[in-house]
PAMAR-922810 format. One record per residue (C-alpha): residue in three letters; x, y, z. Coordinates in Angstrom, 1 decimal. Layout:
<recs>
REC / aa / u / v / w
REC / ALA / X / Y / Z
...
</recs>
This chain:
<recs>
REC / aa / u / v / w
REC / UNK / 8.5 / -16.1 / -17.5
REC / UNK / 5.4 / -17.7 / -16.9
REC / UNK / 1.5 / -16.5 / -16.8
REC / UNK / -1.5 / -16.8 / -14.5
REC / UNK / -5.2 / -16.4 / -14.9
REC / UNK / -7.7 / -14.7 / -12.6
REC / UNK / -11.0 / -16.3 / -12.9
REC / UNK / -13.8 / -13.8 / -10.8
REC / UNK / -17.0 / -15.3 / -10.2
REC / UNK / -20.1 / -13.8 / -9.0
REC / UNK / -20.7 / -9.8 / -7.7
REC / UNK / -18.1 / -9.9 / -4.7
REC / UNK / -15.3 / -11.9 / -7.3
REC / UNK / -15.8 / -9.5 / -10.1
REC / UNK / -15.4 / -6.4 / -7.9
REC / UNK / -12.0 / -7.3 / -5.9
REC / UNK / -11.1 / -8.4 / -9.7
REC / UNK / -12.0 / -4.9 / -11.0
REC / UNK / -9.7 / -3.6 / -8.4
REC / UNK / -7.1 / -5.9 / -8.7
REC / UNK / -7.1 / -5.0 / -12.5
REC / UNK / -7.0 / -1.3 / -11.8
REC / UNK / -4.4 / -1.1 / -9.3
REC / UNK / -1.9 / -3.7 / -11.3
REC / UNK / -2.1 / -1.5 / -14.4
REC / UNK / -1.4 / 1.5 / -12.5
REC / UNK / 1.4 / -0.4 / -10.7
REC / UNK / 2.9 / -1.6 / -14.2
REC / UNK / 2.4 / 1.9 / -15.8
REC / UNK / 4.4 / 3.7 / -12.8
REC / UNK / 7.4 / 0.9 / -13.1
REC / UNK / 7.0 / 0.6 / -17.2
REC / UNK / 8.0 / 4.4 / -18.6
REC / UNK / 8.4 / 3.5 / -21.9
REC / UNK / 5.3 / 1.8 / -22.6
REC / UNK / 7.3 / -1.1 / -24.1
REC / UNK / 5.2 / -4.8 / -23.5
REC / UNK / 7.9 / -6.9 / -20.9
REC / UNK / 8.3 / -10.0 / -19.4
REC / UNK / 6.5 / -8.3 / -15.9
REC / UNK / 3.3 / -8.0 / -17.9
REC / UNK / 3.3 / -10.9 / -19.6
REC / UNK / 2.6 / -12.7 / -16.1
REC / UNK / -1.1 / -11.1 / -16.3
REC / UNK / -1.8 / -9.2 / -19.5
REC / UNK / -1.7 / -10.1 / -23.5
REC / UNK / -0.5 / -7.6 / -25.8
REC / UNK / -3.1 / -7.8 / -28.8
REC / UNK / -2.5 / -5.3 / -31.6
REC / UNK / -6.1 / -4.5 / -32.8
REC / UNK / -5.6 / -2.8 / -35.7
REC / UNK / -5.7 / -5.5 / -38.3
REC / UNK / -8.3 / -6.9 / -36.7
REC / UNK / -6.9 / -9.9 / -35.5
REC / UNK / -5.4 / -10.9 / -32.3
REC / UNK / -2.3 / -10.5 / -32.4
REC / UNK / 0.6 / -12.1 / -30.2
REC / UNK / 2.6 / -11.8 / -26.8
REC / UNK / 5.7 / -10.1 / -28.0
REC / UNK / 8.0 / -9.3 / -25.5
REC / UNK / 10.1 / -5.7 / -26.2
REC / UNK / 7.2 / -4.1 / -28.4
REC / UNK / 5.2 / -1.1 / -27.5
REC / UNK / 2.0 / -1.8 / -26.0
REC / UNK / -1.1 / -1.6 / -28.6
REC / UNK / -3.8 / -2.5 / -26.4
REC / UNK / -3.6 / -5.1 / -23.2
REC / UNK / -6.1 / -7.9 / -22.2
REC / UNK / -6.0 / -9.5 / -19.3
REC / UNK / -5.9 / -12.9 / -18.4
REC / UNK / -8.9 / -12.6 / -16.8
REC / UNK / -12.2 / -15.0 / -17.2
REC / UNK / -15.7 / -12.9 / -15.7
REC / UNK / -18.1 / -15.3 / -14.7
REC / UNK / -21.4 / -13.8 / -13.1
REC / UNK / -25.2 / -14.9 / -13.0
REC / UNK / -26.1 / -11.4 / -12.9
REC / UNK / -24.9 / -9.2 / -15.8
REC / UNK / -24.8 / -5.7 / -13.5
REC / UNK / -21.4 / -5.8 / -12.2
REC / UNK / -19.5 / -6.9 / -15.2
REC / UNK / -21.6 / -4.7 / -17.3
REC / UNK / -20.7 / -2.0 / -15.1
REC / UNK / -17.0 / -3.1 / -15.6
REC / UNK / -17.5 / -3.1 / -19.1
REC / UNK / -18.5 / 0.7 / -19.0
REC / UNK / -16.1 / 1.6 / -17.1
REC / UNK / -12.4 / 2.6 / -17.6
REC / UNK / -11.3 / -1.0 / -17.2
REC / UNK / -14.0 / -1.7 / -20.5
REC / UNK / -11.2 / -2.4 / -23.3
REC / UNK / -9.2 / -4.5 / -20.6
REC / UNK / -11.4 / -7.2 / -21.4
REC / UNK / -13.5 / -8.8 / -24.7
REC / UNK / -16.4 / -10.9 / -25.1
REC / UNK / -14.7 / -14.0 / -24.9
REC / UNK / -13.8 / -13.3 / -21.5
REC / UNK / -17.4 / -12.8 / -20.3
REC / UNK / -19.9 / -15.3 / -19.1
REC / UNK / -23.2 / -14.1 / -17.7
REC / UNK / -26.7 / -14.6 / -17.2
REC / UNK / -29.8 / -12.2 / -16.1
REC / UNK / -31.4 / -14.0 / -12.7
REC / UNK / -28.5 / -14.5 / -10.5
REC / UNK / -28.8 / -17.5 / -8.2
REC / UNK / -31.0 / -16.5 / -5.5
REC / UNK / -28.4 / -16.7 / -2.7
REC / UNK / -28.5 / -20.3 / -3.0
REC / UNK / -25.4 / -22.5 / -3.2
REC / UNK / -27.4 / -25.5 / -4.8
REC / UNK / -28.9 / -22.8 / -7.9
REC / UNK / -25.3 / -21.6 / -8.9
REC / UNK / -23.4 / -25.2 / -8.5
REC / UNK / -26.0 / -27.5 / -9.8
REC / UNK / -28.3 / -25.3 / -12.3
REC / UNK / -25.7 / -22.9 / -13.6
REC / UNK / -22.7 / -25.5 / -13.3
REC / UNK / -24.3 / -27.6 / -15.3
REC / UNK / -25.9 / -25.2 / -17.5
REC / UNK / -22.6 / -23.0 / -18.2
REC / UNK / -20.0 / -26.0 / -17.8
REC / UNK / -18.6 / -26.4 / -21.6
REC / UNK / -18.6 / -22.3 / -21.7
REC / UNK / -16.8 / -22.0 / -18.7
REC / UNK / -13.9 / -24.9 / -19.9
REC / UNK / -14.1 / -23.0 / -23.4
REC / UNK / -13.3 / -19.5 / -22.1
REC / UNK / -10.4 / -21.0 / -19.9
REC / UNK / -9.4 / -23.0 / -22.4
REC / UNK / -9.0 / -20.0 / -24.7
REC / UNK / -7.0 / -17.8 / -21.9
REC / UNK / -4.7 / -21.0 / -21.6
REC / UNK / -4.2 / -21.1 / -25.0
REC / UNK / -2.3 / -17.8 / -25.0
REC / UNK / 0.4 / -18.7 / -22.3
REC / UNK / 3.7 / -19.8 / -22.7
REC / UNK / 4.0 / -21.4 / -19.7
REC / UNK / 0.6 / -21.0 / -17.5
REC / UNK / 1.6 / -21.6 / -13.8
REC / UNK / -1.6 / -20.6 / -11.8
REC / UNK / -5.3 / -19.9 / -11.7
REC / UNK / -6.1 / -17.1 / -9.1
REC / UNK / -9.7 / -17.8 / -8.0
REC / UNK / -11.9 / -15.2 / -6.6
REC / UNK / -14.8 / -15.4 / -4.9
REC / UNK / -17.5 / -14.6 / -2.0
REC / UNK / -18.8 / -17.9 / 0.1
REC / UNK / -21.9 / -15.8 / 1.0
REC / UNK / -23.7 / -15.7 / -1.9
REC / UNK / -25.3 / -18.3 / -4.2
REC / UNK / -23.2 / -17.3 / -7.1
REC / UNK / -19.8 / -17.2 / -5.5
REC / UNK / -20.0 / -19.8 / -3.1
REC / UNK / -22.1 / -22.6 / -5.6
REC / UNK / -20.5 / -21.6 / -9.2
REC / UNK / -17.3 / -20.7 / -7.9
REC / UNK / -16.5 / -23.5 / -6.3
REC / UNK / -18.3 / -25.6 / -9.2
REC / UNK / -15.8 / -23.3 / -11.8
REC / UNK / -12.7 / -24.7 / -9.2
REC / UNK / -13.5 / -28.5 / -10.0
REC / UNK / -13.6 / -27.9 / -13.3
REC / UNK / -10.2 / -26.0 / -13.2
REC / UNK / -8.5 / -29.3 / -11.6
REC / UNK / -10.4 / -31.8 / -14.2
REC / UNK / -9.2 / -29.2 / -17.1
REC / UNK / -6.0 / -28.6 / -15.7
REC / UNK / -5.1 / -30.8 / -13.1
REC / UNK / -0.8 / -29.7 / -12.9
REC / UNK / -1.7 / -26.0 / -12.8
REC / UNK / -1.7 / -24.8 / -9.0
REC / UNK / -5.7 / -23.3 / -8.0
REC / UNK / -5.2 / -20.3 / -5.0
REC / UNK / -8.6 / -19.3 / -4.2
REC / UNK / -8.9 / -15.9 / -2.4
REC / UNK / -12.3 / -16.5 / -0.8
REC / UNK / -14.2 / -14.1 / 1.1
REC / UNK / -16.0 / -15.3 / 4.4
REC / UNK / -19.1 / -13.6 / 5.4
REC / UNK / -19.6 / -11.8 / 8.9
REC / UNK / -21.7 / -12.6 / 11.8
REC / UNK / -24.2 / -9.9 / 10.8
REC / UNK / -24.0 / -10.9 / 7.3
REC / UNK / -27.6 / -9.6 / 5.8
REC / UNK / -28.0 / -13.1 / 3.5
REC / UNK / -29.8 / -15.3 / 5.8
REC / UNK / -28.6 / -18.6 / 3.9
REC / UNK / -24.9 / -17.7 / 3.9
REC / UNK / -23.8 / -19.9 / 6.8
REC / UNK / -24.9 / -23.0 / 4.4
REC / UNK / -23.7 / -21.0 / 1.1
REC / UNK / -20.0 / -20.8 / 3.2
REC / UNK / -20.2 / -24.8 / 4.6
REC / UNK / -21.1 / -26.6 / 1.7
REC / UNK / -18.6 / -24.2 / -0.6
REC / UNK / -15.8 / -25.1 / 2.0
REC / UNK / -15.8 / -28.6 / 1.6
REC / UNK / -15.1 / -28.1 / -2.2
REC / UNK / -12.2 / -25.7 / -1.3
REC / UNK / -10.7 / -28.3 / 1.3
REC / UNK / -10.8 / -30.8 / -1.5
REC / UNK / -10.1 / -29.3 / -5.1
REC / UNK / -8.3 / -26.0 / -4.1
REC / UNK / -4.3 / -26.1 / -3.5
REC / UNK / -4.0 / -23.0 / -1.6
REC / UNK / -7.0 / -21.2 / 0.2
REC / UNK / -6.8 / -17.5 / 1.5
REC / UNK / -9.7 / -16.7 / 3.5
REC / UNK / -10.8 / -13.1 / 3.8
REC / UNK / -13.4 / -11.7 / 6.3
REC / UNK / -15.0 / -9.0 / 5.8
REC / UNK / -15.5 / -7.8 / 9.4
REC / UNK / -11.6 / -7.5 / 9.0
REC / UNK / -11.7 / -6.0 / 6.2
REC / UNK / -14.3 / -3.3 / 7.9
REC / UNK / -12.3 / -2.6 / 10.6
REC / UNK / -9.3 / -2.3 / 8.6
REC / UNK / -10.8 / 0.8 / 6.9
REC / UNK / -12.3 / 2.2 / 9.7
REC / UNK / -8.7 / 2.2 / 11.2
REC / UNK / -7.2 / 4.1 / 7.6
REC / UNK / -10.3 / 6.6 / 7.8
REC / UNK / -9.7 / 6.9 / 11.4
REC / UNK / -6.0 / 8.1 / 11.2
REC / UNK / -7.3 / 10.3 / 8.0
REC / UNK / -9.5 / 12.1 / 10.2
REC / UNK / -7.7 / 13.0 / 13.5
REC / UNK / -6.3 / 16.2 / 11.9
REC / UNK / -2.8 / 15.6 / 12.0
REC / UNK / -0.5 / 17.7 / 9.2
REC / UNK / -0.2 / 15.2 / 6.4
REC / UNK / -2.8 / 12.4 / 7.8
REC / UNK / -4.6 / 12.9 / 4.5
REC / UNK / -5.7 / 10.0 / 1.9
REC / UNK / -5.0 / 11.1 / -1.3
REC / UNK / -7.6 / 11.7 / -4.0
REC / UNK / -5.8 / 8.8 / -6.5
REC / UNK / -5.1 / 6.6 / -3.4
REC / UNK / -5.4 / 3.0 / -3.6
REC / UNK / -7.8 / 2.8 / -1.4
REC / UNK / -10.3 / 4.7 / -2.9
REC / UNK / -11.8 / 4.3 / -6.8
REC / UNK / -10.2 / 6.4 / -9.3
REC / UNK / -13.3 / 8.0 / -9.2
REC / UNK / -12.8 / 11.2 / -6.2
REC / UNK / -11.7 / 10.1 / -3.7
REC / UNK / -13.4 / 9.7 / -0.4
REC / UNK / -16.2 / 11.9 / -2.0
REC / UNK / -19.8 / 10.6 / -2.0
REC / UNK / -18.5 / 8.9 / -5.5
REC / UNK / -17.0 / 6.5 / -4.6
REC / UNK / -18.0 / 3.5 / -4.6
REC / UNK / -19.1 / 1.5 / -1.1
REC / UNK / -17.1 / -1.7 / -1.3
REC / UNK / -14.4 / 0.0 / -2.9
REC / UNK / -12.1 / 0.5 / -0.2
REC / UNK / -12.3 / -3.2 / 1.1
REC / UNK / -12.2 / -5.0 / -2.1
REC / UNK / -8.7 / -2.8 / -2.7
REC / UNK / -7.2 / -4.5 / 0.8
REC / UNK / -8.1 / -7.6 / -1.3
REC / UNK / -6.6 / -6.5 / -4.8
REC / UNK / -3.7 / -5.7 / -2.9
REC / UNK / -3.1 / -8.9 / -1.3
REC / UNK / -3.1 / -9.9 / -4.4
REC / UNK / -0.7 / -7.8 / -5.9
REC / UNK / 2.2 / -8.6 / -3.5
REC / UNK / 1.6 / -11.9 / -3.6
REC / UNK / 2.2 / -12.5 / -7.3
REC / UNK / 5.0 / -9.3 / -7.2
REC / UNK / 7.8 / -12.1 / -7.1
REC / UNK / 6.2 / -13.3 / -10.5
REC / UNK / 5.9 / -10.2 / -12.3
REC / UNK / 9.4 / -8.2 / -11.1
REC / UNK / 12.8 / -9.0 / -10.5
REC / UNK / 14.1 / -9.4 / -6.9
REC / UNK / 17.1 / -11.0 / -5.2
REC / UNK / 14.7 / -13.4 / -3.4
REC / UNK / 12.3 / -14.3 / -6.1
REC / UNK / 9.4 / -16.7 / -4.7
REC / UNK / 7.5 / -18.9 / -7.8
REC / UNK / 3.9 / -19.1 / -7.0
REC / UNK / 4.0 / -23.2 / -6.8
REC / UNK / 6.7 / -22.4 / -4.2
REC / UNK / 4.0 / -21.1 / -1.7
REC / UNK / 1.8 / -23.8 / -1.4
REC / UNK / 5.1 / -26.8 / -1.9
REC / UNK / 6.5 / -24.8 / 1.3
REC / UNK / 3.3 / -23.9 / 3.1
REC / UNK / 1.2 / -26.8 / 2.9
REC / UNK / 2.7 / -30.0 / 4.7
REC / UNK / -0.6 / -31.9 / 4.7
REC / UNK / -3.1 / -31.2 / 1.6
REC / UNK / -6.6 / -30.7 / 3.9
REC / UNK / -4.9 / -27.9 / 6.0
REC / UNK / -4.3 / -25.3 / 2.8
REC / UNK / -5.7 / -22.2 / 4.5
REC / UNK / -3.4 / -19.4 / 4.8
REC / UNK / -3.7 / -16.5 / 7.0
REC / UNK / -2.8 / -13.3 / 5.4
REC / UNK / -1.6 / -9.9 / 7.3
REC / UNK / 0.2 / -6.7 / 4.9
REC / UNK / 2.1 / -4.1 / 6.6
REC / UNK / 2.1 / -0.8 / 6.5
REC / UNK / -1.5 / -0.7 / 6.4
REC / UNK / -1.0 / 2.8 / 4.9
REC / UNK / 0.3 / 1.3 / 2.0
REC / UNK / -3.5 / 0.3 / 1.4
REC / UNK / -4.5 / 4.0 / 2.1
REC / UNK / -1.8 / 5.7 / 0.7
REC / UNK / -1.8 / 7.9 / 3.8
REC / UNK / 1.0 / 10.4 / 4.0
REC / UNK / 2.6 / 9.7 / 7.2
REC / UNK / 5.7 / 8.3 / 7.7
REC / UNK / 6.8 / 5.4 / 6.3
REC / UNK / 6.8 / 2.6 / 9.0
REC / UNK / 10.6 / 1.5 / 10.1
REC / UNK / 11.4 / -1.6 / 8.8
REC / UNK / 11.4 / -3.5 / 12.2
REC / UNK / 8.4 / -2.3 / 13.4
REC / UNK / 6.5 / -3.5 / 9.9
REC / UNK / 8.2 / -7.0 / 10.5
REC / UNK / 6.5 / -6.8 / 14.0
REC / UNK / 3.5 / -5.6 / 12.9
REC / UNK / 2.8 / -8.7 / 10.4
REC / UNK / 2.7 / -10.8 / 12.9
REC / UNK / 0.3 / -8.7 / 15.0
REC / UNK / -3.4 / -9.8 / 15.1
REC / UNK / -4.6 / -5.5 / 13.9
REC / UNK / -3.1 / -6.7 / 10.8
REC / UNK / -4.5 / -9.7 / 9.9
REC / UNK / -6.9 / -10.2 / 6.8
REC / UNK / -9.4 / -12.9 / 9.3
REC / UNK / -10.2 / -12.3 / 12.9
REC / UNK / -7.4 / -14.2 / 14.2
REC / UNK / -4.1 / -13.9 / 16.6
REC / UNK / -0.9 / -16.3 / 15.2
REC / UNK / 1.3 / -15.2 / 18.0
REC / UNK / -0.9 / -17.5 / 20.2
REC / UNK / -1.5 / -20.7 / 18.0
REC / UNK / 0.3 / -22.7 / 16.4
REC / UNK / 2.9 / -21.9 / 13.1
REC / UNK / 3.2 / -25.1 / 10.9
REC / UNK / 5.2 / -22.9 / 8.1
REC / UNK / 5.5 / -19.3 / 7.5
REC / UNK / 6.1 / -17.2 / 3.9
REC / UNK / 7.5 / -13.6 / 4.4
REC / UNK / 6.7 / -11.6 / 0.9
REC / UNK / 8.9 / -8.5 / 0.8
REC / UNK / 9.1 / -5.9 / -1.6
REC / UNK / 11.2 / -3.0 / -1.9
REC / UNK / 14.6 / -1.9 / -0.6
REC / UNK / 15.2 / -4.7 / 1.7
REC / UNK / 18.2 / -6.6 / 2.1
REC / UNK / 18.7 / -10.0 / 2.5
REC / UNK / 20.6 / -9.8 / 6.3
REC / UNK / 17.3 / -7.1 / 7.1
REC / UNK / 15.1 / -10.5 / 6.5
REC / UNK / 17.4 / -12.8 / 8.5
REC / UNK / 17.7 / -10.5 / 12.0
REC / UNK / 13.5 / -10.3 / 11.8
REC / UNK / 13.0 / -14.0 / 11.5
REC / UNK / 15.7 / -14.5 / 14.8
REC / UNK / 14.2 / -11.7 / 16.3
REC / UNK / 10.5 / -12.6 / 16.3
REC / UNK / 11.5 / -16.5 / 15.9
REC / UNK / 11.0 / -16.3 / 19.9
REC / UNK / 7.9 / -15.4 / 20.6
REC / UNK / 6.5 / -17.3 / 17.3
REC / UNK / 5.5 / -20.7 / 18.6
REC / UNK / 6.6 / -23.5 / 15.5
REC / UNK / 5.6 / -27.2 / 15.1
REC / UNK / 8.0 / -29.1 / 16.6
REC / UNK / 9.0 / -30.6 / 13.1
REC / UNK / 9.2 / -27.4 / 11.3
REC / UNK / 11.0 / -25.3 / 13.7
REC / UNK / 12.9 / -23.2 / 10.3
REC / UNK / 9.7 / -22.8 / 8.4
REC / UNK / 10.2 / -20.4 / 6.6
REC / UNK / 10.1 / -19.4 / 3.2
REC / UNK / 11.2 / -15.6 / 2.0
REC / UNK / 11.0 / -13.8 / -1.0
REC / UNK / 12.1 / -10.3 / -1.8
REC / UNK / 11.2 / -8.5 / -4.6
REC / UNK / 12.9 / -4.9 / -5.8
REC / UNK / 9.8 / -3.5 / -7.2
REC / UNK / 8.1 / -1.4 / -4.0
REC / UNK / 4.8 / -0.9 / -3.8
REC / UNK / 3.4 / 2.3 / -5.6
REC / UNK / 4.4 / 5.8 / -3.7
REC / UNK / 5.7 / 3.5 / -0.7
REC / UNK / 9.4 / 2.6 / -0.1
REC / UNK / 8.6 / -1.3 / 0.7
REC / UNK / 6.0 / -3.5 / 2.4
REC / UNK / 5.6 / -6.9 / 3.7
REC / UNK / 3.0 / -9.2 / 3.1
REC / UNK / 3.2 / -12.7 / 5.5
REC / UNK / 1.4 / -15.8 / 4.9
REC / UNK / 0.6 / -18.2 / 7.6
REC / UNK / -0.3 / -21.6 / 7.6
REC / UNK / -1.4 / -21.2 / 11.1
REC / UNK / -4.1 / -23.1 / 13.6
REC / UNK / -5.7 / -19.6 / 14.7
REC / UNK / -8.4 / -20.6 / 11.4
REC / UNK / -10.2 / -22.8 / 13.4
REC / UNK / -12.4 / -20.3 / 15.1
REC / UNK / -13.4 / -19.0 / 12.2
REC / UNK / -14.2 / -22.2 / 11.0
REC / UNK / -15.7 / -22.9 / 14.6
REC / UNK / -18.2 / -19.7 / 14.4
REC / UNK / -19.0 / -20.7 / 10.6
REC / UNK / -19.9 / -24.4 / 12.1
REC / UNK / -22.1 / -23.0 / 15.2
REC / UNK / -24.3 / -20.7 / 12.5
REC / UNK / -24.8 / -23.5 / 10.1
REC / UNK / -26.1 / -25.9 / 12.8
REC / UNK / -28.0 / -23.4 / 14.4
REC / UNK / -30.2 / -23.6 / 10.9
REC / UNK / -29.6 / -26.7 / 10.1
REC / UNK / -31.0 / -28.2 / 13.1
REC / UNK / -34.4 / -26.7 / 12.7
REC / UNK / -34.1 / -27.6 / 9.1
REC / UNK / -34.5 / -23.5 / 8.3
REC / UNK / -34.7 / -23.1 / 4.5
REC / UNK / -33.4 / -26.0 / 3.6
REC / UNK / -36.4 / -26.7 / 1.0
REC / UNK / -34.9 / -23.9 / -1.4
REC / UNK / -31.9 / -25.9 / -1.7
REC / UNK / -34.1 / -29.5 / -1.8
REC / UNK / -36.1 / -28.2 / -4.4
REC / UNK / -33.1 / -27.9 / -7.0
REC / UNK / -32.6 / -30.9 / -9.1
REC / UNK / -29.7 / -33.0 / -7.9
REC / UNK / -29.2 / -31.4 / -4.6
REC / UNK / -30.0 / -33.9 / -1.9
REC / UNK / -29.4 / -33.6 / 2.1
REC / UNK / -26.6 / -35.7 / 2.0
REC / UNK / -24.8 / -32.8 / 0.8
REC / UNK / -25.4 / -30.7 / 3.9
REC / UNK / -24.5 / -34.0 / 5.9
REC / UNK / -21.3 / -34.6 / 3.9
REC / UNK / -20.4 / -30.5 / 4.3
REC / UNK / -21.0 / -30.2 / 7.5
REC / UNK / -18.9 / -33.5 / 8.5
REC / UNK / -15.9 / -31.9 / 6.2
REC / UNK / -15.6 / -28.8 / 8.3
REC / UNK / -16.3 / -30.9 / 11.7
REC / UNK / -12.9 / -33.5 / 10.3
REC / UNK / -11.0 / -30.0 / 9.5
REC / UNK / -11.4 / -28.5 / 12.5
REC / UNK / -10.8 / -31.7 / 14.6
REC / UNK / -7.3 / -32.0 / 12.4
REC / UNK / -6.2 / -28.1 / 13.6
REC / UNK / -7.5 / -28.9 / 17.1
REC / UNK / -5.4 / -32.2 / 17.0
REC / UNK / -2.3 / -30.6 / 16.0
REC / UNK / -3.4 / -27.3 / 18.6
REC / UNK / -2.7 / -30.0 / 21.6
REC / UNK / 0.8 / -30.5 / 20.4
REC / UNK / 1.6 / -26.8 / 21.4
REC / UNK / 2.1 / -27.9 / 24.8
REC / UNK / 4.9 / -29.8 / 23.8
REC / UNK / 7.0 / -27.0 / 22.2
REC / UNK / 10.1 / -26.1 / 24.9
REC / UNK / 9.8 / -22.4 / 25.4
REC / UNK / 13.0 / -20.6 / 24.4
REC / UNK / 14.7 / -23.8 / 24.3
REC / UNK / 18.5 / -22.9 / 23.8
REC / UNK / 20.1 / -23.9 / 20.9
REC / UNK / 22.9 / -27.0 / 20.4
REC / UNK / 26.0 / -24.8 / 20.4
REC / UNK / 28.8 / -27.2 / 19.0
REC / UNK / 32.2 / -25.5 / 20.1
REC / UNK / 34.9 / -24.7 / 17.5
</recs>
């Protein structure tokens, strides 16, 4: 069995993780009856008896004493992981864990990569180094961040260059959250440009989020909560909601998005923590999903959306889930496959699905699901036993797909639109070691990405549609 860390950095990263940390213990504790520490929990939690004192070990068949996660909190200002600390999730982590200053970064990319990169660098590699320390076999760092803020964006993607120089063979996925149009931090289209060229070049795997998406995904849940019908009803201890009364003033404002988030999550590394008939290991995704290292940005979509709501309405028939996924209402970024280009696909199942149920969806949607001419059968399936909490199974699809590039095209047109009258760009100069090269270098990454989808966008008219199959006669 192998292990994975989640490294959170900065307000957005720490809250997602919080989430993310709530909803897999209550996942474990709902499959795990007997309270006995497994192989499934191992992937993200340590099993530390404290009542010597000491740490303890990983030892797989005992009863639970008390469980860390593999966690690092990184965060320039201490509110949100002294919040966490308060909170039920407090004894989840310990100080080791924890690295955080008082006067955040300002909303400035240069303040948290330059100042508090530099600044925090050997305690960053310690605390990692510490969380490594206690795997067996660590496979993964899970990297989560905002590219809005100064935090997020500058020492998150400062915290992912030191993960490859620490630990250069274990895979990086960054789940990375992409500020709106109407974002209310002025700076954030040059936060999100000069964090993206990092990501391009030091992350494996990339799985952008928008938060517009993630907006109108809620409205959507609340929406079918509130037309009335018998049983359209989110529960009080839903996962969409905090623990904390439901969708009472209580809870908490970004706590309903952040848990679309943790539960991307959560199916994606379900394959690592439970048995299936289809298992999928994390360094699977990005060997089968990433055919040319630049273009690592996955496109995520979950289905039923009720599984993120908890809503209780009818589960959705299996086919019309598979449909669903590949449907742009779903999607986790503003973006429609069905009419861009596939270069691979991962279909993440969990539940009681079978094997021949997976098949007759791929041929069925194959069709209208326009492929690279080279990768024609890219596809990569998992299927794991262990169904979402309450729900019977879901479907979680990753696609390595051109429809990025207009978010990466809008991203482009608001940075220029600052950049070319130079708008705030002496609160970045100002910082020691930040130069204007490094807007120039940024902004010339994103133009090369986008030029590589757009490139490979002009071989769509290529592709034969419905081109009938060789049929060799026996």
């Amino acid at each position: 069995m192998t292990q994975s860390i989640v490294v959170q950095v900065g307000q957005c990263g720490n809250q997602v993780g919080c989430r993310f940390w709530d909803l897999a213990l209550r996942e474990h504790a709902h499959v795990n009856k007997k309270g006995v520490y497994d192989e499934a929990l191992s992937s993200f939690f340590r099993n530390v008896d404290t009542r010597n004192g000491g740490e303890g070990s990983d030892i797989t068949g005992r009863k639970i004493r008390s469980l860390k996660a593999r966690a690092v909190l990184i965060d320039m200002e201490e509110g949100v992981v002294n919040e966490i600390l308060q909170g039920p999730l407090g004894d989840v982590f310990d100080s080791t864990q924890l690295i955080t200053d008082v006067s955040g970064s300002g909303n400035n990319w240069a303040v948290g990569h330059k100042v508090y990169g530099s600044a925090y660098r050997e305690g960053i590699v310690e605390s990692v180094r510490k969380a490594a320390e206690h795997c067996d076999c660590l496979q993964c760092f899970f990297l989560i961040h905002s590219m809005g803020g100064g935090t997020g964006s500058g020492l998150g993607s400062c915290v992912l260059n030191l993960l490859e120089e620490e630990f250069p063979e274990v895979c990086r996925i960054v789940t990375a959250v992409y500020p709106s149009a109407e974002d209310d931090v002025i700076t954030s289209p040059y936060n999100s440009v000069l964090a993206m060229r990092e990501l391009t070049e030091h992350a494996d795997c990339v799985l952008p989020v928008e938060n517009q998406s993630l907006v109108d995904i809620v409205n959507k849940i609340r929406h079918m909560a509130n037309t009335g019908k018998p049983g359209s009803v989110i529960k009080k201890d839903g996962t969409l909601i905090s623990g904390k009364g439901g969708v009472s003033k209580s809870e908490k404002p970004f706590d309903a998005m952040n848990n679309i988030v943790a539960n991307l999550l959560l199916n994606l590394t379900s394959s690592a923590r439970f048995e299936g008939s289809l298992n999928m290991d994390l360094n699977e995704i990005t060997m089968n999903l990433v055919p040319f290292p630049r273009l690592h940005y996955l496109v995520s979509s979950l289905t039923p959306l009720y599984t993120l709501a908890d809503v209780n309405i009818p589960t959705r028939r299996l086919d019309q889930m598979f449909t669903d996924a590949f449907s742009k209402d779903h999607q986790l970024i503003h973006a429609d496959p069905k009419h861009s280009l596939y270069l691979a696909c991962a279909l993440m199942v969990r539940g009681n699905v079978q094997v021949s149920d997976l098949r007759r969806n791929i041929e069925r949607l194959k069709p209208s699901l326009p492929f690279i001419s080279w990768n024609q059968e890219g596809w990569k399936t998992g299927l794991c036993s262990v169904p979402p909490v309450g729900h019977s199974h879901s479907l979680l699809a990753l696609a390595n797909n051109t429809c990025v590039k207009p978010t990466f095209l809008d991203l482009k047109d608001r940075f220029m639109k600052l950049y070319r009258k130079k708008a705030h760009l002496h609160h970045y100069l100002q910082v020691e070691g930040m130069e204007q090269g490094c807007f120039t270098e940024a902004i010339s990454s994103l133009s090369s990405l986008i030029e590589e989808y757009s490139q490979l966008d002009a071989t769509k008219s290529l592709l034969i549609p419905d081109a009938s199959r060789l049929r060799i006669a026996t």
